[in-house]
C-alpha positions as CSV (number, residue, x, y, z in Angstrom):
1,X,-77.3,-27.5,108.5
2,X,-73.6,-28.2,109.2
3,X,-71.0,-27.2,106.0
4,X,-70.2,-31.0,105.8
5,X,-73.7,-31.4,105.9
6,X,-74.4,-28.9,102.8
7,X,-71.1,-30.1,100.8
8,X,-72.8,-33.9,100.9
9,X,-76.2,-32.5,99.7
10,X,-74.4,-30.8,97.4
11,X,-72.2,-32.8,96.0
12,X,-72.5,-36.2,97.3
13,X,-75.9,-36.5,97.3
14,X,-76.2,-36.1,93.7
15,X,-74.0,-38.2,92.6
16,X,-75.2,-40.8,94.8
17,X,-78.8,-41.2,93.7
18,X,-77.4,-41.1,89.8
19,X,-75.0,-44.4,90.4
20,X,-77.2,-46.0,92.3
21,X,-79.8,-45.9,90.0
22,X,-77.5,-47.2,87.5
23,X,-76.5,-50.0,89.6
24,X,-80.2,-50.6,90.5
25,X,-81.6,-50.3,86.8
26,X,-79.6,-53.0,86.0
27,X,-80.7,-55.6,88.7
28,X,-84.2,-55.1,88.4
29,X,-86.1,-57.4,86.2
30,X,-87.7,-56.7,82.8
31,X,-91.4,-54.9,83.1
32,X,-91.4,-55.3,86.4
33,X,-93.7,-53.8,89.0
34,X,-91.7,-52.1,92.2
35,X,-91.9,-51.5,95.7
36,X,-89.8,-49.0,96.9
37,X,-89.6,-49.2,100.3
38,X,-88.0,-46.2,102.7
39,X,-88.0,-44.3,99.5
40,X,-88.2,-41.0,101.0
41,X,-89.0,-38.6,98.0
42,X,-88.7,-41.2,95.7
43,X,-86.2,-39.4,93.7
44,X,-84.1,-42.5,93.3
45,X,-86.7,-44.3,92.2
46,X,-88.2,-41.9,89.3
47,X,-84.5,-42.3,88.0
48,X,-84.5,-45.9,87.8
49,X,-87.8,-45.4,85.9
50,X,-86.0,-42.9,83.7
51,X,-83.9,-45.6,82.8
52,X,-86.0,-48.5,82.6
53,X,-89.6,-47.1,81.1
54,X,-90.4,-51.1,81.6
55,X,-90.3,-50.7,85.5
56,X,-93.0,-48.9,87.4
57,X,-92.8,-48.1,91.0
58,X,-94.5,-46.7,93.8
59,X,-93.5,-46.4,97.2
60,X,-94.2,-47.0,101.0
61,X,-92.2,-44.8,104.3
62,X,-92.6,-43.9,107.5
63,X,-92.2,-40.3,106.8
64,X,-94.3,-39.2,104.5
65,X,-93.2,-35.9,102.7
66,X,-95.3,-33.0,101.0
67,X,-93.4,-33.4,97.6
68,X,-92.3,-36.7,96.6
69,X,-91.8,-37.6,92.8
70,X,-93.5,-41.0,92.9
71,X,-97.1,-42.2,94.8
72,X,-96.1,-43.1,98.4
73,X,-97.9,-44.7,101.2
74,X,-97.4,-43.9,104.7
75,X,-96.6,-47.2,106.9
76,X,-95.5,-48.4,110.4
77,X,-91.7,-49.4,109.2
78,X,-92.6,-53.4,110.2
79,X,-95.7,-54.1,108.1
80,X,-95.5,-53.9,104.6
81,X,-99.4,-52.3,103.6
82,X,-99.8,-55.0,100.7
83,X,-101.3,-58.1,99.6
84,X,-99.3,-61.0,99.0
85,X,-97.2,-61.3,95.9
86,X,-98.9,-57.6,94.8
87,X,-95.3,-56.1,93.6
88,X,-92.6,-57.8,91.1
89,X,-89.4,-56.4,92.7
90,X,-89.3,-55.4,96.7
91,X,-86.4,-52.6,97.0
92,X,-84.8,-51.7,99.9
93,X,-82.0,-48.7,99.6
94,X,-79.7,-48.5,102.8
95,X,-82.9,-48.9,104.5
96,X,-82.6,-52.1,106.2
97,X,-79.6,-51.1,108.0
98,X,-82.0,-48.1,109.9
99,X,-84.4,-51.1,111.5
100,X,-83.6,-52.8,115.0
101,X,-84.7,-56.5,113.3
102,X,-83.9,-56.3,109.5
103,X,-85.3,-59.7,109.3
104,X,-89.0,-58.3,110.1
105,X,-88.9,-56.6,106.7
106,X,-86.8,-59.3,105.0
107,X,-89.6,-61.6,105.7
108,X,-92.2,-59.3,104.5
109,X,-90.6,-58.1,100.8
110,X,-90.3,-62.2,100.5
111,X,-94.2,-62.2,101.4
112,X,-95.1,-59.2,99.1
113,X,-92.7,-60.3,96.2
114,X,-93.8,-62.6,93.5
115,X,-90.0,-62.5,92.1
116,X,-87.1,-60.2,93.1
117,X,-85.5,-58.6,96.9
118,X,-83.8,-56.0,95.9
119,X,-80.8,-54.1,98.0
120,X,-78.6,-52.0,98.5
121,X,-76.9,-51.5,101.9
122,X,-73.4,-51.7,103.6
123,X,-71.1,-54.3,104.7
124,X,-69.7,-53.7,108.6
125,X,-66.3,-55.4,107.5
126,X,-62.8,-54.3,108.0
127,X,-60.9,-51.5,109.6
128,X,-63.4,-48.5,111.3
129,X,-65.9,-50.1,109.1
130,X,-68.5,-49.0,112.3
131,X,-67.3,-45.0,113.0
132,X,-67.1,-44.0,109.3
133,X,-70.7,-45.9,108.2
134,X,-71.8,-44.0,111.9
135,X,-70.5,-41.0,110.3
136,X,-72.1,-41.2,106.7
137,X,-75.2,-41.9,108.2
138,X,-75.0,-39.0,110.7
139,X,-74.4,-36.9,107.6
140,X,-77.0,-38.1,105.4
141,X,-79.9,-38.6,107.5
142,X,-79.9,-36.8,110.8
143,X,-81.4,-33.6,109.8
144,X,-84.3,-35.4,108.3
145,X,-85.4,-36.7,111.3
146,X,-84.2,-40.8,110.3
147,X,-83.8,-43.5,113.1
148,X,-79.9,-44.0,113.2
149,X,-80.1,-47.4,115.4
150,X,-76.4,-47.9,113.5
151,X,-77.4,-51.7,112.9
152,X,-74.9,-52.4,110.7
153,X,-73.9,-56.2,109.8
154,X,-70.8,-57.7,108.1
155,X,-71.6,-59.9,105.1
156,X,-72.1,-63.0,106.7
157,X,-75.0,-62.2,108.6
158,X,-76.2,-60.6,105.8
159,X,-75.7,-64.0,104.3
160,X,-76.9,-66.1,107.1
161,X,-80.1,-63.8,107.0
162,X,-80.8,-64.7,103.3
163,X,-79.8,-68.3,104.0
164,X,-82.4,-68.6,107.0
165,X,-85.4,-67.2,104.5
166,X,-84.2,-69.7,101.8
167,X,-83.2,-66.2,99.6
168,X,-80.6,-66.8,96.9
169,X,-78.4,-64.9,96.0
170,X,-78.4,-64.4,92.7
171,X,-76.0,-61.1,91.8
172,X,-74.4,-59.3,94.5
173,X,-71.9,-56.0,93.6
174,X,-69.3,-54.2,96.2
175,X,-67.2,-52.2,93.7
176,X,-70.1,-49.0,93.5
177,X,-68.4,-46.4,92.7
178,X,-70.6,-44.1,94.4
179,X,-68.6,-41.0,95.5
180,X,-65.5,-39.1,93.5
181,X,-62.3,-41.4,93.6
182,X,-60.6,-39.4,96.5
183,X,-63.7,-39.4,98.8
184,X,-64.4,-43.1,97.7
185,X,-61.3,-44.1,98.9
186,X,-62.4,-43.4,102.6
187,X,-66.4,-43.6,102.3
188,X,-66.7,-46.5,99.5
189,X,-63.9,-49.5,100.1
190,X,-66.0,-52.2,100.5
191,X,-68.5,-51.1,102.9
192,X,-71.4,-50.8,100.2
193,X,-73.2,-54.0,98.2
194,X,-76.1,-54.2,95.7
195,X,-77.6,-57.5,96.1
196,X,-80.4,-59.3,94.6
197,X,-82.3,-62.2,95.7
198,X,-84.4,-64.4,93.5
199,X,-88.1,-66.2,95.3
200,X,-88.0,-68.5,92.5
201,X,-85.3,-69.5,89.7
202,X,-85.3,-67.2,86.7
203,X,-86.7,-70.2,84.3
204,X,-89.9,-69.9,85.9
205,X,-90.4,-66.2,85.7
């Protein structure tokens, strides 16, 4: 393990996981069931449950580890291993952006979900926008064995994605927060979102 690498787990990686699951709590809807999927040791997600004792969660990844803090299921990274409309909520955190076809899994959290996508990934917009999201992911998941296919998209595509599988959406959030103001100015900008997408209009929840 590099020193950057060590500073992020550190440091970083902390503070990370405790925003995001603030951000996250808030999107998910009330007593909902949850799919975490790519949730590595599902430490994100035992927060958001933390926060929300309404929201239970489970989890699915390609890498199983031998301690994870929620029940997780092994799976290929293409299929989701669930019935149709089994979960509430389908989560994906930066987990899309780690696929070659985002739109494989896109299509099967609309199948598995009977209401909610939701996301949190990055935004390939504006100046180095590519080498410093190639960088954080270099940082944050290269030691732990992650695909790195760098598949980044700007927001319209991710737009034109949810557009194609007739995915509204309903909140979406740039401003994050997620790392100390001095390192956010370089790392956060606006090259993080939170995003959810509704199957079906709240009213009929």
């Amino acid at each position: 393990m590099s020193f950057i690498e060590g500073v992020h787990g550190k440091y970083a990686y902390v503070r990370r996981v405790r925003v995001l699951s603030e951000h996250l709590a808030a999107l998910i809807p009330r007593n909902a069931q949850v799919l975490d999927v790519g949730c590595g040791d599902g430490h994100l997600a035992q927060l958001i449950m933390e926060k929300r004792p309404d929201i239970k969660a489970r989890g699915i990844d390609v890498l199983v580890r031998q301690k994870t803090r929620i029940p997780i299921d092994q799976f290929d990274g293409r299929a989701i291993p669930h019935a149709d409309n089994s979960f509430d909520v389908v989560m994906f955190n930066d987990v899309l952006h780690h696929t070659d076809d985002p739109m494989i899994l896109l299509r099967e959290a609309a199948r598995v979900s009977r209401q909610s996508i939701v996301i949190k990934d990055h935004t390939c917009d504006g100046i180095l926008a590519g080498p410093t999201l190639e960088f954080m992911d270099r940082i944050g998941n290269a030691r732990h064995g992650v695909v790195l296919p760098y598949n980044y998209w700007p927001k319209q595509r991710w737009q034109q994605a949810f557009d194609t599988l007739g995915l509204p959406v309903v909140m979406w959030k740039k401003k994050l927060n997620i790392y100390p103001h001095f390192a956010d100015l370089v790392f956060g900008r606006s090259l993080h979102f939170v995003a959810r997408l509704d199957l079906r209009p709240a009213d009929s929840q």
